[in-house]
Structure formats: C-alpha cells, structure tokens
C-alpha positions in Angstrom: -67.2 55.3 27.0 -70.2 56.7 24.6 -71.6 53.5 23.9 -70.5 53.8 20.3 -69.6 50.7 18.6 -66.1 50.9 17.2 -65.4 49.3 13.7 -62.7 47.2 12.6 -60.2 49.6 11.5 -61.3 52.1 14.1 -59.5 53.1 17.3 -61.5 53.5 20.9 -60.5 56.5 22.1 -58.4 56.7 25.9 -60.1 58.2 29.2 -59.3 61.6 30.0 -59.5 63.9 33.0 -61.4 67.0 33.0 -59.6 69.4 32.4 -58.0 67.4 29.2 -58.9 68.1 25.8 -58.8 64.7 24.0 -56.7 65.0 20.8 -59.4 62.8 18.9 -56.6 60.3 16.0 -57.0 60.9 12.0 -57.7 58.2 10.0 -53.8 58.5 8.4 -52.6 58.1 12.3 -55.3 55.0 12.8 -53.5 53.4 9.7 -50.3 54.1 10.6 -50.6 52.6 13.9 -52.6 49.5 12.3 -49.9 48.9 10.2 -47.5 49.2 12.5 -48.6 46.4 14.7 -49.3 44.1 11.6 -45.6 44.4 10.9 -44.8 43.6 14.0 -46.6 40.5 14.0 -45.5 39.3 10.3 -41.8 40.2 12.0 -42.6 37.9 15.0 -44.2 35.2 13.1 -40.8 35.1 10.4 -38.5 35.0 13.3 -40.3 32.0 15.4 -40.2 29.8 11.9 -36.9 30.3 11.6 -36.4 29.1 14.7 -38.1 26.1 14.5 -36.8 25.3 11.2 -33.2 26.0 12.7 -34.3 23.1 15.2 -35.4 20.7 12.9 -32.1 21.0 10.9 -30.0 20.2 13.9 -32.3 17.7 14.9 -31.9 16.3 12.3 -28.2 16.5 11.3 -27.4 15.4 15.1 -29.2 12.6 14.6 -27.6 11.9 11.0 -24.0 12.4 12.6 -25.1 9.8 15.7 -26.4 7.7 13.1 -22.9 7.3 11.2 -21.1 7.0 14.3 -20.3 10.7 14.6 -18.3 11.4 11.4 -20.1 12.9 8.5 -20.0 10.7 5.3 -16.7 11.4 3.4 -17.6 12.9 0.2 -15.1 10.6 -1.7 -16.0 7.3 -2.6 -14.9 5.0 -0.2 -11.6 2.1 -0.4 -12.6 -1.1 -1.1 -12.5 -3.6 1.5 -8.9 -5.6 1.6 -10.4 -9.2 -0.8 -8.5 -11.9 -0.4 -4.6 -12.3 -0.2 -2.5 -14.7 -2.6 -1.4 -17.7 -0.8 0.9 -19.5 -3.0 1.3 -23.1 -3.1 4.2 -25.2 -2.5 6.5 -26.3 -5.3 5.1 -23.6 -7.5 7.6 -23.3 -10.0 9.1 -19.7 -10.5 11.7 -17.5 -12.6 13.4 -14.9 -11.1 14.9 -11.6 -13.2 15.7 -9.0 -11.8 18.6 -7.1 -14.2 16.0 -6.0 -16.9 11.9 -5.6 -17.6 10.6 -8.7 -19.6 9.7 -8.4 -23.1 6.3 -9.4 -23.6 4.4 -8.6 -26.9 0.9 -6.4 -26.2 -1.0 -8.4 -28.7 0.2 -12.0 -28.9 1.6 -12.2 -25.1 3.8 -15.5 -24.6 7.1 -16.0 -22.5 9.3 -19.0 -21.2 9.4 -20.6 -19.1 6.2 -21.3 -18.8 6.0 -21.4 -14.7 3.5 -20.1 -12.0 5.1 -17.6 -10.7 8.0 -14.6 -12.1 9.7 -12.3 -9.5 10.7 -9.3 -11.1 11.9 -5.5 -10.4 8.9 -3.4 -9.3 10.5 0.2 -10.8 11.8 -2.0 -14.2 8.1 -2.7 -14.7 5.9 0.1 -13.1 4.9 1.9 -16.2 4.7 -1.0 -18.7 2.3 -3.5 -19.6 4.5 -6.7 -18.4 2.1 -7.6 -15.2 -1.1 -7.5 -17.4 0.5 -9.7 -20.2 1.7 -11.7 -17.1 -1.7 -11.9 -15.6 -3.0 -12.7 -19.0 -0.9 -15.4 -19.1 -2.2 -17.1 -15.9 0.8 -15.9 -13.9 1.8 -14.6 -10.6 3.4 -11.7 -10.1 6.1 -11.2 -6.9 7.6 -7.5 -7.0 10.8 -7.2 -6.2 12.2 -4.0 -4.0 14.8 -3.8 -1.8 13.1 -2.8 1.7 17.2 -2.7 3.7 19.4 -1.1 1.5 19.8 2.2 -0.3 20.5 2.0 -3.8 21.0 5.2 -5.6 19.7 4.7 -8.8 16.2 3.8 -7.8 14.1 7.2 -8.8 12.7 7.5 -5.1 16.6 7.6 -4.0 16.0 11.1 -3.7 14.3 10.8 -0.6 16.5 9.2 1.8 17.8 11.0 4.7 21.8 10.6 5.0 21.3 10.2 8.4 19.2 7.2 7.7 22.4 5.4 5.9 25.0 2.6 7.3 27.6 0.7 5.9 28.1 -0.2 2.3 27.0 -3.7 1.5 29.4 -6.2 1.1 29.9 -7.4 -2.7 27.6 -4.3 -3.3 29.9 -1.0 -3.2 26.5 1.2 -4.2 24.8 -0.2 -1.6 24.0 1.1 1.6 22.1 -0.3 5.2 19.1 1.5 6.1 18.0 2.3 9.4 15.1 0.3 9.1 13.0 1.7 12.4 13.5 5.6 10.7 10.0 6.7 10.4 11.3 8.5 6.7 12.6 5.3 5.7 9.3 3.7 7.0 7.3 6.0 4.8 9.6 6.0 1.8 8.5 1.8 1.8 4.5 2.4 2.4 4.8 4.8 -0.6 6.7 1.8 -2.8 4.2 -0.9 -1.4 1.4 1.2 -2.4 3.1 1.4 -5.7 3.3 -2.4 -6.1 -0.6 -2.2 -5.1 -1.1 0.1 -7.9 1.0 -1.4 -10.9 -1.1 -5.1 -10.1 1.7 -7.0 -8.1 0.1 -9.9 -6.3 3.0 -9.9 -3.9 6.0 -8.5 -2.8 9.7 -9.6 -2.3 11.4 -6.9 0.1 15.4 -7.3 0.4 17.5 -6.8 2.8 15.3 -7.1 5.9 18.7 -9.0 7.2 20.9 -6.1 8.5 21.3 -7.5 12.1 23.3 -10.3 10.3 25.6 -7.9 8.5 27.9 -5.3 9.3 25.4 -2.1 9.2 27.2 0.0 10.8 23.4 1.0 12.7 23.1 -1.4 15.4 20.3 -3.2 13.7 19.2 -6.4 15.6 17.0 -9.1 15.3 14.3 -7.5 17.3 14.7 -4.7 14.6 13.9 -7.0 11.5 11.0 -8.4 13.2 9.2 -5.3 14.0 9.8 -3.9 10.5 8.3 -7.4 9.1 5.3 -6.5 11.0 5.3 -3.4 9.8 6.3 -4.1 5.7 3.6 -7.1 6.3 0.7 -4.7 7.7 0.4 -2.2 4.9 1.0 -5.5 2.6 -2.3 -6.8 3.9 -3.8 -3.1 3.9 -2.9 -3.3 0.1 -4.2 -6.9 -0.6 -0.7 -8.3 -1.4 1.2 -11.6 0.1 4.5 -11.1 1.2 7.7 -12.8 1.2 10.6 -13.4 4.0 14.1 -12.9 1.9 16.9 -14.9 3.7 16.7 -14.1 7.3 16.7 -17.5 9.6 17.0 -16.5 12.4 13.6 -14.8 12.8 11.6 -17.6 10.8 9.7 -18.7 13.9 8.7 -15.0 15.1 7.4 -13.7 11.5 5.8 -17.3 9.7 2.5 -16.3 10.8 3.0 -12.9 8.8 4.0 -14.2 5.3 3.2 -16.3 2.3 6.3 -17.3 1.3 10.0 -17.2 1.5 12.7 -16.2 -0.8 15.8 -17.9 0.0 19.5 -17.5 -1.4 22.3 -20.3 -1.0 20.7 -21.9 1.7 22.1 -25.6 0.1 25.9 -23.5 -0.2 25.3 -22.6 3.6 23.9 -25.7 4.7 21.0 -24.1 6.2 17.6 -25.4 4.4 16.6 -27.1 7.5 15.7 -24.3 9.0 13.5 -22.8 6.1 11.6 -26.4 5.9 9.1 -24.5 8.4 7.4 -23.2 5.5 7.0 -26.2 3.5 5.3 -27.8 7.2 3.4 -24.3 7.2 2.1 -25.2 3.6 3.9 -22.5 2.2 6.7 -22.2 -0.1 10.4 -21.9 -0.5 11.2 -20.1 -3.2 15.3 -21.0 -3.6 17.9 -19.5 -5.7 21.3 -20.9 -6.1 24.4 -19.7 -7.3 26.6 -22.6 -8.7 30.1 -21.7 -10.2 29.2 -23.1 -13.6 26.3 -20.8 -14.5 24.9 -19.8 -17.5 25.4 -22.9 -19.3 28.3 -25.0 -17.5 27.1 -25.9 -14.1 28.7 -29.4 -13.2 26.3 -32.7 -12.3 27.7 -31.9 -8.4 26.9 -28.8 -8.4 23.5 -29.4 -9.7 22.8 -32.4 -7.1 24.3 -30.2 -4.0 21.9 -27.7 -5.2 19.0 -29.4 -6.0 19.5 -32.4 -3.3 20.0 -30.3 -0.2 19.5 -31.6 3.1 16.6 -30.3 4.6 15.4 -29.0 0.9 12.5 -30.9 -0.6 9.8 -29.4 -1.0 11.8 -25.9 -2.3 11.0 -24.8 -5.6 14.8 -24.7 -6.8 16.3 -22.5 -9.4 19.7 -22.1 -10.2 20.8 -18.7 -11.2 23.6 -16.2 -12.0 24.5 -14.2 -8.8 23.2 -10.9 -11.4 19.6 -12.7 -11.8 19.4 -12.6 -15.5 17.5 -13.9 -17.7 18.8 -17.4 -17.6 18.0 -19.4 -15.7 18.4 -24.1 -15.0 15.8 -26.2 -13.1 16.4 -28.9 -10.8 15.5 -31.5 -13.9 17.8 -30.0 -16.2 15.7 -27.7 -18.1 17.1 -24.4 -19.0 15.3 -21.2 -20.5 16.3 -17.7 -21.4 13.4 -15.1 -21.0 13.2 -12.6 -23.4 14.2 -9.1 -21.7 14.7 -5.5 -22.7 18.8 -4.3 -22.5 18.1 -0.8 -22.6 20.6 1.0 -20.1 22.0 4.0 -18.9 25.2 4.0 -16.6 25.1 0.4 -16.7 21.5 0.5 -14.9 17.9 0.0 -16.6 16.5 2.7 -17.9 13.6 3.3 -14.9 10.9 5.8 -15.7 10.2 7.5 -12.9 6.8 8.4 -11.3 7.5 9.5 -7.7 
C-alpha cells in the first residue's frame, strides 16, 4: 500500500509481484465498475420487495379464503334466505279453475267469489298479471301443475324423454304416466317449481303423484310417490312455497309432516274422507272437490248433502265442481258463482305463452 488515502469514487489498486507491471484503472473504467455494482444492488433491492410484497398478498388472501370458510366470496349477490312458508288454515274457502286464466282488470281488480284461496293453472297464468291482482286482492295463490303425467300441450312438453312415458291415463287419452324417479323428469319439475317461485305462487298443487294406484304401465309404487314428495316438497321449501298432497291416501301418514295442505277429489263418491281427516287433526286443510251429476246448475239436494255431509268430512273446505274445473263452481251453503275467465283457444287448449 502507499499510504495514500483513496477517495470516494476512487479504486485502491491490487498487490502485484515483481516482476508485474500494474495496469493502474482510468477514471471511465472506475465509473464503469461503480455503476455496475450500484445496478446490482438497485436489482437486488427490487427483487427482495417483490418478494415480500408477494408474501404479504398470500398472507393475506390465505387468510381471507380461511376467513370465509375456504371459498372466495361469489361475485353475484347472494339468494335470499328461504322466509317463511304459507301455512293455510282450515276451512279456508277456495275456487278452483283450471280450464282457462282469470280475467281480472289491471286497474280496478275484483273477482267472485270472493274466497281465501284460488287454485289455478301455473302456464295459463305465468306471463300475466292475474297473481298480482290476486295478491292485491288479499288472496292466496295455489299453482296448479301436473307433477305425474305428461301432457303434450304444456310448452315444456318438449322435454320429456319417451323413455320416461307409461300408460295413457284413464278418462285422459293425451295423458301419459311419468316415470317419476327419472332424473330428466325430476329436473323438468325443479325447472316448473322454480317457475311457480318466479311468477309469485304462494303454493303449489302437483297432480298425479298417484301412479302406484293406477295402471302406469312403469311399476310405480307407493315407496315411489313418497320419495318424489320428498323430493317435489324440498325444492318447494328451497323456493319458499307450501305444498299440497293431491289424492293419494295411502301415503298420508308417511308425507303429512311435508305438506300444508291436501287437495282431494271425490273422496265423499269413494267413501274415503276418513282417511284425509289427518289434516284437519294436523291443523291443516282439506281442500275437496266434488263431481256431482247435476253440475253447472242442476245438482240435486242428495247430491249436495252426500257431498257436503260426508262421513269423516267436516272440517273440508268443500266445493262442487264440473269434472273440466271451469269457472263455475256451488258451495256447501248453496251459493254458486261464475268467475270471469279468458276463452281464448287453440286446438281446443288455452292459448299458453311459452317461456321455457
């Protein structure tokens, strides 16, 4: 070493032997090599804060994710949760029509009868104001859809497998049994309870669910009804909506806990009301349609009482009704009304918009 004092932006030359001759650096080279080293500390300093600033993201995003059990918030805003589900009372009184959608005027909403409840064709009234004028009016709204049967003219007919179809219906030649455990039949009904969701139904009234008693042609059994009431009743309660039990006596004690209500047919003709009483004990109702000979306009004071007067019966919420479900319709005390109803047709059928 000479003992000289290097300055800041000088180099201290290296040792040499000798017989060396020391290649003394020019200032460009001392720069160069200053530079060089800076560089490569600015470098070095860039790359350790992205580092740690690639740690305190996923830090931080590990403990968001842990925080929201492990699944990232879904961008979409989020279902409601299911309210409350209509439990209807018994001896509500009710109209049932199920030929062709009620006429109710937009501005100055009325109909007769005036009664709790109306059960009416979901796809005559999915695109029409009738269950807001019905709400309006303070009523309750059961939707109506066969949940057992093909029928062709519905607009989702389309979607049926043929595979999935049995034996024509009795009385009912474009009628068919479904296979009610299919998974496509299955999803063809979560679509057309999710419909009834969306169009404001308060309830549902699925037909049919009685193949076992019937001549299917599917080998449908009790056991079979029952699991798809679980099933129809589920996504009924996913969707806020009561559901109904149409007919079907001899699963009443396996499915009560499962529905609001029934919906029977002839039950005084059969002699079988006894056995629907279990939902007047379980404080719900019967909803009870009868077909008596004279109807519209001529039914005799027997056939009234037999209907009306049923063993096993009180309680029911009675009407008596052609076996089409029109518009007419006679109570119990002898009241009759015919609600107003639009006759539009095509083939003989409603005209059904269609928004599948």
């Amino acid at each position: 070493m000479d003992g000289k004092v290097y300055g800041k932006n000088e180099v201290t030359p290296h040792a040499v032997g000798d017989n060396e001759d020391p290649e003394p650096l020019t200032q460009k080279e001392t720069r160069s090599t200053w530079l060089s080293r800076r560089s490569r500390l600015v470098l070095s300093t860039l790359l350790l804060a992205l580092v740690i600033l690639g740690l305190a993201l996923g830090l931080g995003l590990g403990l968001g994710l842990r925080h929201h059990g492990g699944t990232p918030a879904p961008s979409a805003t989020p279902s409601p949760e299911p309210g409350p589900i209509w439990q209807p009372r018994v001896n509500m009184s009710w109209q049932i029509i199920l030929d062709y959608p009620l006429r109710i005027d937009d501005e100055n909403p009325t109909i007769e009868p005036d009664v709790d409840v109306y059960d009416i064709d979901m796809f005559l009234s999915q695109n029409n104001t009738v269950i807001a004028n019905l709400h309006k009016l303070g009523k309750k709204v059961i939707c109506y859809f066969s949940a057992g049967s093909y029928e062709p003219w519905r607009p989702d007919a389309y979607k049926f497998l043929d595979s999935d179809l049995g034996n024509t219906l009795a009385g009912w030649a474009n009628e068919r049994w479904l296979n009610i455990s299919s998974p496509s039949v299955r999803a063809i009904m979560a679509s057309r309870i999710e419909m009834a969701s969306k169009i404001g139904c308060d309830a549902i009234d699925p037909d049919n669910v009685d193949g076992y008693q019937n001549d299917s042609g599917l080998d449908l059994t009790a056991t079979s009804s029952i699991q798809f009431l679980n099933f129809l009743a589920g996504l009924a309660r996913e969707h806020n909506l009561a559901i109904g039990l149409k007919n079907s006596l001899d699963i009443i004690k396996d499915v009560l806990h499962l529905v609001q209500f029934s919906v029977n047919e002839e039950c005084a003709n059969y002699h079988e009301c006894f056995a629907f009483s279990d939902f007047i004990q379980d404080n719900k109702p019967v909803f009870h349609v009868e077909y008596p000979a004279g109807a519209p306009g001529a039914i005799s004071t027997k056939e009234q009482q037999d209907s009306c007067e049923a063993s096993g019966a009180a309680g029911f919420s009675t009407v008596l009704k052609t076996l089409e479900l029109t518009s007419w319709v006679e109570y119990c005390n002898g009241q009759t009304a015919n609600t107003s109803v639009i006759t539009t047709t095509v083939d003989d059928h409603p005209i059904l918009p269609n928004i599948f």
